[in-house]
C-alpha positions in Angstrom: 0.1 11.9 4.5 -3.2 12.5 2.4 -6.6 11.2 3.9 -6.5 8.5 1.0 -2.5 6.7 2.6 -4.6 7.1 6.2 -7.2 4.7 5.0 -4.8 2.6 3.1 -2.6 2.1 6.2 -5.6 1.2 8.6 -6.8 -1.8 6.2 -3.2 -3.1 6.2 -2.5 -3.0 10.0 -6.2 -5.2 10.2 -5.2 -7.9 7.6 -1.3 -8.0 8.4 -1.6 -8.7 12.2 -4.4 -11.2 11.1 -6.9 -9.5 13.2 -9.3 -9.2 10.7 -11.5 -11.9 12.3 -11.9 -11.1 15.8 -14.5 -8.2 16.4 -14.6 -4.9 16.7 -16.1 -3.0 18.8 -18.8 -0.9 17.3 -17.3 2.4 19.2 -14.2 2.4 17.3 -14.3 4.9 15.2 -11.4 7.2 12.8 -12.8 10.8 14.6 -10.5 13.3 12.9 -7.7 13.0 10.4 -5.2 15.8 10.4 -3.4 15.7 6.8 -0.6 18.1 7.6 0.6 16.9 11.0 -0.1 13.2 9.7 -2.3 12.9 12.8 -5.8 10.5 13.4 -8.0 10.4 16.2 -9.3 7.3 17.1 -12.0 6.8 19.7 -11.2 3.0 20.3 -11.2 0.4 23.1 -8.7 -1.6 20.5 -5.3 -1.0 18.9 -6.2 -1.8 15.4 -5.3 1.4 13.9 -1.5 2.4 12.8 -0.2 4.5 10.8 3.2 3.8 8.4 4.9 6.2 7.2 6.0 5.9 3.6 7.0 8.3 0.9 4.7 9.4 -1.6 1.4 8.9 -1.9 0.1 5.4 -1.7 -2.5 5.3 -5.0 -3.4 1.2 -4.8 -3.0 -1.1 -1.7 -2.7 -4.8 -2.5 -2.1 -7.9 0.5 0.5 -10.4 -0.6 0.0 -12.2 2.9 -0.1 -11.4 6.6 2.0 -8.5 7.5 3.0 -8.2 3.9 1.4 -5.0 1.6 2.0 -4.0 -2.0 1.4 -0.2 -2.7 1.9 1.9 -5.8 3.4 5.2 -5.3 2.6 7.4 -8.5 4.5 10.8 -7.2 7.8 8.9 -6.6 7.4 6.5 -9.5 7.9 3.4 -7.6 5.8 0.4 -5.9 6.4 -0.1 -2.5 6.6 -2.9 0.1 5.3 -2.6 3.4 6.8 -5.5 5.6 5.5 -6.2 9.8 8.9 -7.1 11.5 7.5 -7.4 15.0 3.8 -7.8 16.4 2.3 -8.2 19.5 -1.1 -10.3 19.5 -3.2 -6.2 19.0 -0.2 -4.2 18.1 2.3 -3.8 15.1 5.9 -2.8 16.9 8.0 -2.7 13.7 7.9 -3.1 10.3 10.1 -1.9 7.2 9.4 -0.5 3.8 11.2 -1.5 0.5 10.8 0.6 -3.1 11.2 -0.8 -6.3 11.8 2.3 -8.5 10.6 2.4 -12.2 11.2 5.0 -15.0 10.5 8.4 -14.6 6.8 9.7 -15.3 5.5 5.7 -15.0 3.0 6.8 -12.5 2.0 3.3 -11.0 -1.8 3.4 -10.8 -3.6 0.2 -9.9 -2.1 -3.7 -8.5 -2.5 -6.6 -7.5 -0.3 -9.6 -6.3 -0.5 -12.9 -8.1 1.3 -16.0 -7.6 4.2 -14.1 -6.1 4.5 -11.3 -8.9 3.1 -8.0 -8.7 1.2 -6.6 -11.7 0.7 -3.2 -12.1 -0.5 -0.4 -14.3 1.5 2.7 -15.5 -0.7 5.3 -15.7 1.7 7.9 -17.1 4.5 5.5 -18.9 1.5 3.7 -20.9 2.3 0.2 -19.9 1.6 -2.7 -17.9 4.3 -4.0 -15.4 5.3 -7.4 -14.0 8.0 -7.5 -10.7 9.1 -10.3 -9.6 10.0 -9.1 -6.1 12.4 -12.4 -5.3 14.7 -11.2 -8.1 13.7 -7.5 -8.4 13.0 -7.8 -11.8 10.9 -6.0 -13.6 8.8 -6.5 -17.2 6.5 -3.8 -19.1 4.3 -4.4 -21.6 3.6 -1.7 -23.9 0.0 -0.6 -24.7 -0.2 0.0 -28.5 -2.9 3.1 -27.9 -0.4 6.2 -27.1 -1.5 7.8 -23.9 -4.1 5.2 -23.1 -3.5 5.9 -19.2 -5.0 2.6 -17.6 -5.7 2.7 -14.3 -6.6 -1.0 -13.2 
C-alpha cells in the first residue's frame, strides 16, 4: 500500500467514526510508514489511525457520510466503496469494501459525492462519469478534446 492509500485511509477512519471533533493529542504522530510490509508507526495515546486494505491504489478520497468513503482506483479501473460495519466509540472493528468496475484503461482520477451520485473523472478513457451507487448505474460523458486527460 503506497504512502499516498496510508494517508488516504487515516483521514477516513477520523471522519467515518465521527471523531473528527474531539481533540487530539498533540503527541500523536504517523512515525514511520513501511510501504512494502503495509506497516505505520504511530506514537499515539489514541486509536484514530487504521489502515484498510483495498486493492489498487486509492488516487482520490471523497466522504459520502460517516463511515462511508468513495475512492478512485486508477490501476484496477474501478471506484471503490469503503463502508464501517462495526465501531466502538475510538475504534473501527469492521467495515467492507465494494468496487464498481469501469472499462478498461478509464483510469478514475479525481471525485466527489453529490446528492447521492458519484462524479468522477477518467483520466485515461477521456470522460467524465456519473454512478448512481443505489442502482449501480453508471453514465460517461465524453470530452470532445482527444486525450484531454482531466484530472478533477
Amino acid at each position: 500500500m503506497a504512502k499516498r492509500t496510508v494517508l488516504f485511509v487515516m483521514l477516513f477512519v477520523l471522519l467515518s467514526v465521527g471523531l473528527a471533533n474531539q481533540p487530539v493529542s498533540a503527541q500523536d504522530a504517523v512515525t514511520s510508514v513501511d510501504v512494502e510490509t503495509q506497516i505505520v508507526a504511530v506514537e499515539s495515546t489514541s486509536q484514530f489511525f487504521v489502515q484498510f486494505g483495498i486493492a489498487g491504489n486509492p488516487t482520490s478520497l471523497a466522504i459520502e457520510n460517516v463511515g462511508r468513503a468513495w475512492v478512485t482506483l486508477p490501476e484496477i479501473d474501478a471506484i471503490g466503496l469503503i463502508s464501517v460495519t462495526a465501531a466502538t466509540s475510538q475504534t473501527v472493528t469492521a467495515y467492507q469494501v465494494q468496487t464498481y468496475t469501469l472499462a478498461p484503461g478509464s483510469q478514475p482520477f479525481n471525485l466527489v459525492f453529490h446528492a447521492g451520485e458519484v462524479w468522477f473523472t477518467a483520466y485515461g478513457g477521456n470522460y467524465i462519469g456519473r454512478l448512481d451507487p443505489g442502482t449501480a448505474t453508471l453514465q460517461t460523458y465524453p470530452i470532445p478534446t482527444s486525450d484531454s486527460r482531466p484530472t478533477g
